[in-house]
N, C-alpha and C positions, 0 to 999 in steps of 0.2 A: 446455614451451612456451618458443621461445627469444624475445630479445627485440624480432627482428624481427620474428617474428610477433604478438608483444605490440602490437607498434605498431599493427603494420594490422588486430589486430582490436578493438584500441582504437577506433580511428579509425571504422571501421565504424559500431561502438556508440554513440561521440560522436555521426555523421551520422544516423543514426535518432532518438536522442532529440533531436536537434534539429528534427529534423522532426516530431516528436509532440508539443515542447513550443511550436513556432512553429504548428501546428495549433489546440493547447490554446488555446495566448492570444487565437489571432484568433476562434475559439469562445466565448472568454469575453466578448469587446468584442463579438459578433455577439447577442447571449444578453443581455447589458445593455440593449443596442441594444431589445430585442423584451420582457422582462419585466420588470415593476416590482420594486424591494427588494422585496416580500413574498414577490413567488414565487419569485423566486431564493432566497432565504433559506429557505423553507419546503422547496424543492424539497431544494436541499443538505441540509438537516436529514434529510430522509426516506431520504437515500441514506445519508448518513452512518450511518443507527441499522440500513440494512438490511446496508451493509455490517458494522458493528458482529459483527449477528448471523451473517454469514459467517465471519466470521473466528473467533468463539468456537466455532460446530460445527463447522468443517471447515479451518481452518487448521492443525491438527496433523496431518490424512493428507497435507496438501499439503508440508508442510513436510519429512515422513518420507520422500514422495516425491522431493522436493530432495536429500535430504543423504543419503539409499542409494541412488539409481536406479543409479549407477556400478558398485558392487555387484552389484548384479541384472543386470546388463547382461554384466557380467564373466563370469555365470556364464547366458549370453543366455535370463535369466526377465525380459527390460526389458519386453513384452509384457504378461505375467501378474502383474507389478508396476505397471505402470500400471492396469492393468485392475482391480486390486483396489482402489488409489488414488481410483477414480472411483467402483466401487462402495460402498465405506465413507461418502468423501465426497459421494453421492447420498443415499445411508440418512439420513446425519445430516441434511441440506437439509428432507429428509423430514420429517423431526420439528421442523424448527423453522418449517417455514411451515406446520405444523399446530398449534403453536401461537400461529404470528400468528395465522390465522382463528379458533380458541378465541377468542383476547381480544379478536379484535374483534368476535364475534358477543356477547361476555360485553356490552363497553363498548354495543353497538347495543344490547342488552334493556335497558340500564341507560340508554340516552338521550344517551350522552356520547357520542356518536360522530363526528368528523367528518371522514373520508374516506369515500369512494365506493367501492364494490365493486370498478369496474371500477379504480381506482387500486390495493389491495389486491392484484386480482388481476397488474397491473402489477407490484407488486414482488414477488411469488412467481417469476413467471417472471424477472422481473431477477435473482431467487436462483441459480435451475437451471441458467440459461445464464452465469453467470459462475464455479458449480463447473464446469462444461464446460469452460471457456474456460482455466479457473487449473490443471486438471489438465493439457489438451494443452501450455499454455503451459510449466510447470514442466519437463516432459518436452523439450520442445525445449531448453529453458534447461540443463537437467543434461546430455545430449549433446552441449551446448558447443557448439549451431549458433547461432552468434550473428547470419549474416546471414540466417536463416528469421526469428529471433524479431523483430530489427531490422524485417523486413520489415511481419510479421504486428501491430508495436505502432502502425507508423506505417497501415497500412490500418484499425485501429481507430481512431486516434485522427480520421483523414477519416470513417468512417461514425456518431461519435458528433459529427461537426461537422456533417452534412450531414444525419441523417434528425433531430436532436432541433429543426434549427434551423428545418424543413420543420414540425415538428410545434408548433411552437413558431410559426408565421408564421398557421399554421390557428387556432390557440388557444392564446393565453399565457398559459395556465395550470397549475398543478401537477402534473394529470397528463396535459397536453401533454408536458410535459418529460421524465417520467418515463420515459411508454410510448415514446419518443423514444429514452432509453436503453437500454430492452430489446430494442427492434426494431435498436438498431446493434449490440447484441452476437449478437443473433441470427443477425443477416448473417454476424458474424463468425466465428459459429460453419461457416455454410455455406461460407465460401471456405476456413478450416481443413481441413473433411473433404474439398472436393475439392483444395485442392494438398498436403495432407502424407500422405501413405501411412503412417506412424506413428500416426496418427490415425485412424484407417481401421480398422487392424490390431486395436485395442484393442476391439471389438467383434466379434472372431470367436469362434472356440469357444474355452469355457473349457477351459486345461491343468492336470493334476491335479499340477503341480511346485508344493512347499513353499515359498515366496518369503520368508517369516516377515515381510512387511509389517506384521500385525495388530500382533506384538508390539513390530517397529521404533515404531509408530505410539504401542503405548502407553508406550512406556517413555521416547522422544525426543520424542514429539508431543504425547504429554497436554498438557505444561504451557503449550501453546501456546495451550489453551484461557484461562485467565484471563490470562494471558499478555496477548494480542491483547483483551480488554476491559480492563485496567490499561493499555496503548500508546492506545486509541483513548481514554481518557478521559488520556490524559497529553497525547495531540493534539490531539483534538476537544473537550476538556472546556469550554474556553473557550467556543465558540460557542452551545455547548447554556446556558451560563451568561449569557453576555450574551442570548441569546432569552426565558431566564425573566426578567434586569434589564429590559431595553428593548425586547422583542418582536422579531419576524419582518422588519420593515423595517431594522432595526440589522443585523439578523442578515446581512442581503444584501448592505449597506452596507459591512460588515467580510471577510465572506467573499473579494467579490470582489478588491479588494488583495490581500488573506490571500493568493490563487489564485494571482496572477500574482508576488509573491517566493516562493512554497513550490515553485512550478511550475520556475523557474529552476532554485533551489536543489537541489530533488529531482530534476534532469536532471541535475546533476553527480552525486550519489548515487546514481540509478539507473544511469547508467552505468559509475560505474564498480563496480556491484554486479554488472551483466550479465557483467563485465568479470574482476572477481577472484575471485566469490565462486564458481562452479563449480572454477576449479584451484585454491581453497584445500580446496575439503573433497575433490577428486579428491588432493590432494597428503597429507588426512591418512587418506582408503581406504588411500591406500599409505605409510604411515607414514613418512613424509619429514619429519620434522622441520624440518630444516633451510630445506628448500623454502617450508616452510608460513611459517616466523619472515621470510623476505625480503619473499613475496608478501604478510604485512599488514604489513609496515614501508611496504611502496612503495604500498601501498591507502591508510596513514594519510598518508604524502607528498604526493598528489596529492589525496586528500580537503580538507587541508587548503591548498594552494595553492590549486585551483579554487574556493574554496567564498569566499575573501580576493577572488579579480578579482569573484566575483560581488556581493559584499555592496558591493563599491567600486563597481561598475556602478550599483547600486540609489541609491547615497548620491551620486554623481554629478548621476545622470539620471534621478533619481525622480520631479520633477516633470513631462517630456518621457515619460516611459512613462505618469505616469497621466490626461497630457490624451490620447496614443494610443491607450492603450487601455480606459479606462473611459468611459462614458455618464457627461455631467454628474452625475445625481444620486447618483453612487455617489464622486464625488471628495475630498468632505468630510474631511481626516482622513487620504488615502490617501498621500502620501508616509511620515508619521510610521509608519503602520502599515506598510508595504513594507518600511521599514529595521528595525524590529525584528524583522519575521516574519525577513528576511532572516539578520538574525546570530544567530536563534534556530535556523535548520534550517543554517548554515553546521555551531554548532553539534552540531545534531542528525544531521550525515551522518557526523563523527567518532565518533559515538554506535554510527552503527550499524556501522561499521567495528567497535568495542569489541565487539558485538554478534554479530555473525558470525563471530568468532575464538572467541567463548567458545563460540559454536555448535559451532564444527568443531573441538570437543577433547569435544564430548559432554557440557558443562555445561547444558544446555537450562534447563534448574526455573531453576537461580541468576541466571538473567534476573528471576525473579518481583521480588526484591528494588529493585533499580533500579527497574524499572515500577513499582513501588506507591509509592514513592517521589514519581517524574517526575509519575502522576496525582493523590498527594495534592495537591502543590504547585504541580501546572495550578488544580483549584478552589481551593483555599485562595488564590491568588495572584489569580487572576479575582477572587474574591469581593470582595477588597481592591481592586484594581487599577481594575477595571469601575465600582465604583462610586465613587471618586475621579479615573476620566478618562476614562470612558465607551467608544467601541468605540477609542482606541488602549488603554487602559488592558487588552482583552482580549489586544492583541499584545505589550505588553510583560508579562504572566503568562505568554504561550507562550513567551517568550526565557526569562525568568528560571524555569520548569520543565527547560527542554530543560540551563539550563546545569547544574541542581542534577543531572537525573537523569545527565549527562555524568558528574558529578565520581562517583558512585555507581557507576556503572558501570565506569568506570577503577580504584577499589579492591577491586570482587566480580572482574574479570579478574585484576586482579594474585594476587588467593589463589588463584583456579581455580588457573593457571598455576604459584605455588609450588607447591602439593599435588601439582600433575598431576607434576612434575619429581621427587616422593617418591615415588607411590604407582602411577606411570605411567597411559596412559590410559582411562577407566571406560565402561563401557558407559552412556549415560546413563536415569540414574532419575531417578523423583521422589520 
C-alpha cells in the first residue's frame, strides 16, 4: 500500500468513525434525556456482562478469522473459511445462552430472580445477532474494504440511535433498552445480507476443501478466551465495582461521562486499527519483516499524537461538552471524570497498538500476562480509589490500570520480539 493510498484510506476511516462516534454521542445525550441513572446504569451493566460472555465463547474463532482469512483467500477457501468461522462461532453462542437460561431458571426456583423472561430472552438474541454481525464484519475488515465496513458501522451506529431511542420513548425502561439494541442489530444484519454478496455466499453449500481453521482457532484463538474476560475486567471492572459500592444510580452517573471520553478516544483507536491492523498481519502472511517494523512504528506515531489533541480537547472544553451533552442529573463529577477516562484510553490505545504487533508475530497466550495484570489493578485500584472519592475515584483506577497494564505490555513485546529475532517466527500456542 503506498502512501497515497494510505492517506485516502485513512481519511475514509477517520470519516466514518466520525460519523459513528458523533451518532454515538448525540444517542447518549438523547438516552439521558429519556432514562433515569438507574436504568442507564443497569441497562449498561447487562450489555456489558452479555458482551463479556461473547467474547470469552467466540472471540477466539473471530479473532482466527482476522488474522488467517488472507491465507484462505490466497488459496480462494475465503468462503469455506468464513463459513466455518460462523459455524464454530454459532456452536459456542450455543452453549452459552444455554447456560444463561440454566442459571436463570436455577436463580427463579430459588426466588432471587429479577429479570423478566422476556428481557432474558432479549439478550440471547442480542448474543446471535452480533456473532452474525462480528463474523460478516471481521471478513470485510480482513479484505481490507474499508469503505464497505466504514459504511455498514456508521448505518449501525443510526439504527442503534433510532430503534433503542423509539423503544426507549414507549418505556424507559431496562428492557426497553435492551430489546432496542437487539432489534438495531437485527436490521443490521438484514441490510448486510442484502448489500454484501460475501455475505450471501457464506450460506451456500458446504465444500469439502481442508481450510485447517479449527486448528488455526485452537492454537491462535484459545487464549483469546480468558484473554477477553481478563480485558473486560481490566475495562469494565470498575463499573461493576462502583455498582456493588454505590448502586445502579452511581453506576449511570459515571458511565455516561465514562461514554463520551472513551467514545472519542476509541475513535482514534478504532480507526486507526481499521486502518493498520489488516496490512500489518497481511504484511506478516507474507513475511515482510521490514514492512511489518514501519507500519507499527507509524501505528504508534499517530496513536500517540491523536490521542494528545484529544485529551487536550477533553481538558479544554470539558465543562462546554458536559453541559451539551449530558442531562442535568448525570453532570455531577463529569469533567473530573472525562479527563481521566480520557488519558487513561489515550493511554490504552498505545496499548493496543503493543497489542496487535505481538498478535501478528503469533504470540497470542503472552497477552495473558498483561491482562491479568491490567484487571488485577482495575479492582484493587477501584476498591481504593471508589471508596476514598467515590464515581471520579472509579475513573482515576481505569487511568492508573490502563497505564500499569501499558508499561507490562511494552516488556512481554519487547521479549516476544528478542526471542522471535533467535528462534524466528512460531506458529502460535498455548
Amino acid at each position: 500500500m503506498n502512501a497515497r493510498h494510505l492517506v485516502r484510506t485513512g481519511a475514509l476511516i477517520v470519516v466514518g468513525q466520525v460519523a459513528v462516534a458523533s451518532l454515538g454521542i448525540t444517542a447518549l445525550r438523547l438516552y439521558t434525556n429519556l432514562a433515569p441513572p438507574d436504568v442507564f446504569g443497569e441497562s449498561n451493566l447487562i450489555l456489558s456482562a452479555l458482551a463479556l460472555g461473547l467474547q470469552v465463547f467466540v472471540a477466539g474463532f473471530t479473532a482466527a478469522q482476522l488474522r488467517y482469512y488472507s491465507e484462505a483467500e490466497a488459496r480462494r477457501a475465503g468462503d469455506e473459511f468464513t463459513r466455518e468461522a460462523m459455524i464454530w462461532a454459532l456452536r459456542a453462542t450455543a452453549v452459552l445462552a444455554g447456560l444463561i437460561v440454566f442459571s436463570w431458571a436455577v436463580a427463579r426456583m430459588m426466588g432471587k430472580v429479577v429479570y423478566t423472561p422476556s428481557l432474558v430472552a432479549s439478550g440471547i438474541a442480542w448474543l446471535f445477532a452480533m456473532v452474525l454481525r462480528n463474523v460478516f464484519l471481521c471478513r470485510i475488515q480482513a479484505e481490507r474494504r474499508q469503505a464497505a465496513y466504514a459504511r455498514i458501522q456508521v448505518i449501525e451506529a443510526l439504527l442503534l440511535l433510532v430503534v433503542t431511542l423509539i423503544a426507549l420513548r414507549l418505556a424507559p425502561r431496562v428492557e426497553s433498552f435492551l430489546l432496542g439494541q437487539t432489534l438495531a442489530i437485527v436490521l443490521l444484519l438484514v441490510v448486510i445480507l442484502m448489500g454484501e454478496k460475501s455475505a450471501r455466499t457464506v450460506f451456500g453449500a458446504h465444500s469439502a476443501a481442508n481450510t485447517g481453521f479449527l486448528s488455526k482457532a485452537w492454537s491462535y484463538g484459545m487464549p483469546f478466551a480468558p484473554m477477553s474476560a481478563l480485558s473486560w475486567l481490566a475495562n469494565l471492572g470498575d463499573r461493576y465495582t462502583l455498582a456493588f459500592f454505590l448502586g445502579a444510580d452511581a453506576t449511570g452517573r459515571y458511565v455516561a461521562p465514562f461514554s463520551i471520553a472513551s467514545r472519542g478516544l476509541n475513535l482514534v483507536s478504532s480507526a486507526l486499527c481499521d486502518l493498520f491492523r489488516p496490512i500489518l498481519f497481511d504484511a506478516e502472511n507474507r513475511q515482510d519483516n521490514r514492512q511489518a517494523r514501519r507500519i507499527f512504528a507509524s501505528w504508534i506515531l499517530c496513536s500517540v499524537s491523536l490521542s494528545t489533541a484529544g485529551v487536550a480537547v477533553i481538558y479544554v472544553a470539558g465543562t462546554l461538552v458536559a453541559r451539551l451533552l449530558l442531562a442535568p442529573g448525570y453532570r455531577a463529577g463529569a469533567v473530573d471524570i472525562m479527563l481521566w477516562v480520557s488519558f487513561g484510553y489515550a493511554v490504552f490505545g498505545v496499548t493496543q497498538v503493543l497489542e496487535n504487533r505481538l498478535l501478528s508475530v503469533g504470540y497470542s497466550a503472552r497477552l495473558l500476562l498483561p491482562i491479568v495484570l491490567g484487571a488485577v489493578a482495575n479492582i484493587a485500584f477501584s476498591i481504593v480509589l471508589i471508596r476514598r472519592n467515590g464515581i471520579v475515584g472509579a475513573a482515576q483506577a481505569t487511568c492508573a490500570s490502563f497505564v500499569f497494564q501499558s508499561m507490562a505490555t511494552t516488556g512481554v513485546l519487547l521479549h516476544a520480539l528478542r526471542r522471535r529475532g533467535v528462534s524466528g517466527p512460531p506458529e502460535a500456542q498455548i
